[in-house]
N, C-alpha and C positions, 0 to 999 in steps of 0.2 A: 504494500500500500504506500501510496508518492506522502512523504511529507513536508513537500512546496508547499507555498502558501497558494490561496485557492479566489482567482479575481473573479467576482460576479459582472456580467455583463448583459447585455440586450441587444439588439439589432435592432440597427438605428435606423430611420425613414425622413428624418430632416438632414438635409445636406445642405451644401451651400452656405451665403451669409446667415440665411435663418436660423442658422446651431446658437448664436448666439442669446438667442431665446433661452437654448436647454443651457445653457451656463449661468441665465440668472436663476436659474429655477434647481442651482445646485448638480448640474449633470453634466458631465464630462465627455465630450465626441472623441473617440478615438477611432481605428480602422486595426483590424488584423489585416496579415498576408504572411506567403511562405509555401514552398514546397507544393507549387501547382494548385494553390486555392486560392481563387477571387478574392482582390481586393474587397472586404467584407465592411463599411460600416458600421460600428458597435458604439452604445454609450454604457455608462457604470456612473456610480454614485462618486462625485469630487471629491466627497471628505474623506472619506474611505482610500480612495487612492492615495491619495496625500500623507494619509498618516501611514500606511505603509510604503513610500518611499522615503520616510523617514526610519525605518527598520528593516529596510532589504540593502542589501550591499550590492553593487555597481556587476553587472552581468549576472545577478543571481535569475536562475529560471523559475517560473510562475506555472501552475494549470488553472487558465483562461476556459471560463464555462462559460456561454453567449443562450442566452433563456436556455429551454433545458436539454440542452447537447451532452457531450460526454466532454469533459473537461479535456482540453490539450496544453500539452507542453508550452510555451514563449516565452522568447525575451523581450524585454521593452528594449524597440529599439529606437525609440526617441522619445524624446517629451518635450512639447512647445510651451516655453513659457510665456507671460503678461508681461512683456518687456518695463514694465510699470511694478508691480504689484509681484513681480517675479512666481505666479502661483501657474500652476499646469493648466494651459486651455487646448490642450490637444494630446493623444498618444499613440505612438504606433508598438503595436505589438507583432512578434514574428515569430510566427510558427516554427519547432525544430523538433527534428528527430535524435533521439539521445544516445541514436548509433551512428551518427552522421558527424566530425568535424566542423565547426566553424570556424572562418577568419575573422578576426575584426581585433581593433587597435586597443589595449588597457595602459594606464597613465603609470609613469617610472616614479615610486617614493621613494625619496633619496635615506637612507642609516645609515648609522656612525657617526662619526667627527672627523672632518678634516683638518691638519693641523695647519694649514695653510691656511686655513679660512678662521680659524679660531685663534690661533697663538701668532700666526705673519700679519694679521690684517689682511688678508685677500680678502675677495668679496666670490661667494661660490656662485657660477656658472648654470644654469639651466639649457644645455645646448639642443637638447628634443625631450619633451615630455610625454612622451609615450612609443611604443613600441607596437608592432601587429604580431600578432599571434595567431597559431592553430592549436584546437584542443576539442575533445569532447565536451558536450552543454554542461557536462556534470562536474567536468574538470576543471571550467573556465573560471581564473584567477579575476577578484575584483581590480588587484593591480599587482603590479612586479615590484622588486623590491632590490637599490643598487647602494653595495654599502661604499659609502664615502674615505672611508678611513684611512686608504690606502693613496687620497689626495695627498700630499705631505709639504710636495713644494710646489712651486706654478709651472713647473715642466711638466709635473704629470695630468695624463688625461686619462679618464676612464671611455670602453665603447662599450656598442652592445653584448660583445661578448663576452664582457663584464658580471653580468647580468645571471643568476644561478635559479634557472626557471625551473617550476614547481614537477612534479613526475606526471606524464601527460600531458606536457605542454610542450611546443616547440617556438622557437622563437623566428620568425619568417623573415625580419628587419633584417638588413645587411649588417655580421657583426663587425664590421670595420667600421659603422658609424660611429660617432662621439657624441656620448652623453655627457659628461662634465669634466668642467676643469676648475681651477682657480684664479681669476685674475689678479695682478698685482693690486700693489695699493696705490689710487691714485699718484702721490708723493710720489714715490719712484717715477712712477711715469715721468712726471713733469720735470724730477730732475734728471733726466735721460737727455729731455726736450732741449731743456736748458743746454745742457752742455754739448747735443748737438750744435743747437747753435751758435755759440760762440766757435767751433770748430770751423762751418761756415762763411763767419762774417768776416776773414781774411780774401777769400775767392769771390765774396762778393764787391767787399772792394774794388778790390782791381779791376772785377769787370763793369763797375761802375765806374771808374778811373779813365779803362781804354772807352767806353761809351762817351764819355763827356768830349773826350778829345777828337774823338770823331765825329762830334757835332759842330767844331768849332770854325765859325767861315774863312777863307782863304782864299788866292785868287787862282785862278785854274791859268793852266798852262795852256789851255787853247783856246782861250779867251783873246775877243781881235779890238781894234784899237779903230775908230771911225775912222774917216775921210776928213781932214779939217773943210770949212763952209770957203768956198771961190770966193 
C-alpha cells in the first residue's frame, strides 16, 4: 500500500480567463499530463494545496485522485505563482511511472567550511546552482549536496564531479563543469590594480611624449613659395 500523500482533485470545465472566478471562491486550476494522457484540466481545494507544499520536499511524488479514478502517481511539475501575493494560482502535475527514469534538474547545497571564504576573506562563488539528473521517481533527491571544505585557497575550484550523488542516481551534467570557487578579497584586487598601474604609467608616457611631438607644426619641404605681383 503507496504511503505518498494523496491530492484530491476534480475535473475542471472552466478554462480560460474565467478560472479566475474559481480562485476567489478558494479553488485552485491546475492541469495533469504524462505518459500518452491528454492534457487533463483539474481543480483541488487552494488551502489544502498550500499547506502541503509546505510539508512535501522539492521532487517528492504524490497519488493524484481527479473525482473518483484510481489515484496515480505525479510530480508537481510546476507551480505559478501571484507575482504579488506570491500564493499558487496555477499547477501542473505529471504523471510517472515508478519503473520508468526521469531527467530533470535539482538545486547544489553547498556543506562545510571553506577556509578561504571564512579565515582569507574570500567571498564564496555560486558558479551553477543546480545540476540535471536521472533517477527512479522513488529515488529522486530533493537536492545534491557539494561539501565546500576542500575550498582552502582561491586556486581551488570545485566541479561537478565533485558532487557524491545518492545510490540511484546518476549525474547527467558535464562533470568538468565548475560549481565553486572563492574569490579574493576585494583589497587585493585593487592593490594588484594599483601596482599594475604604476608599472604602466612609464610607456605611457612616452607615448604621450612621441604623440605631442608629432602634433607639433612645421614647414614641409614641399611646400612652394608664390610668384611675386608684376
Amino acid at each position: 500500500m503507496s504511503t505518498r500523500p494523496v491530492v484530491a482533485a476534480e475535473r475542471r470545465d472552466i478554462v480560460g480567463k474565467k478560472v479566475s472566478t474559481l480562485r476567489r471562491l478558494g479553488i485552485l486550476p491546475g492541469v495533469v499530463y504524462g505518459h500518452g494522457q491528454a492534457s487533463q484540466p483539474i481543480q483541488l481545494d487552494a488551502r489544502e494545496f498550500r499547506g502541503l507544499l509546505r510539508t512535501m520536499s522539492r521532487n517528492a511524488i504524490l497519488d493524484l485522485k481527479v473525482g473518483g479514478g484510481r489515484a496515480m502517481p505525479v510530480l508537481v511539475h510546476g507551480v505559478h505563482e501571484h507575482p504579488v501575493k506570491r500564493v499558487p494560482v496555477h499547477v501542473d502535475f505529471y504523471v510517472v511511472r515508478m519503473t520508468e527514469e526521469l531527467a530533470l534538474d535539482v538545486p547544489v547545497h553547498h556543506v562545510g567550511t571553506s577556509l578561504a571564504a571564512e579565515k582569507l576573506g574570500g567571498t564564496l562563488l555560486h558558479l551553477r546552482e543546480s545540476v540535471q539528473i536521472r533517477a527512479l521517481p522513488a529515488d529522486l533527491p530533493s537536492a545534491l549536496e557539494l561539501d565546500i571544505s576542500s575550498l582552502a585557497d582561491f586556486d581551488a575550484v570545485l566541479h561537478v564531479r565533485d558532487i557524491v550523488a545518492p545510490a540511484g542516481v546518476t549525474i547527467v551534467t558535464d562533470p568538468e563543469e565548475p560549481l565553486a570557487r572563492v574569490q579574493p578579497p576585494r583589497v587585493e584586487e585593487e592593490v594588484r590594480a594599483a601596482a599594475a598601474e604604476v608599472e604602466e604609467r612609464p610607456e605611457r608616457a612616452e607615448a604621450a611624449e612621441a604623440a605631442q611631438a608629432a602634433a607639433e607644426p612645421g614647414t614641409s619641404p614641399t611646400s612652394s613659395v608664390g610668384s611675386p605681383e608684376a
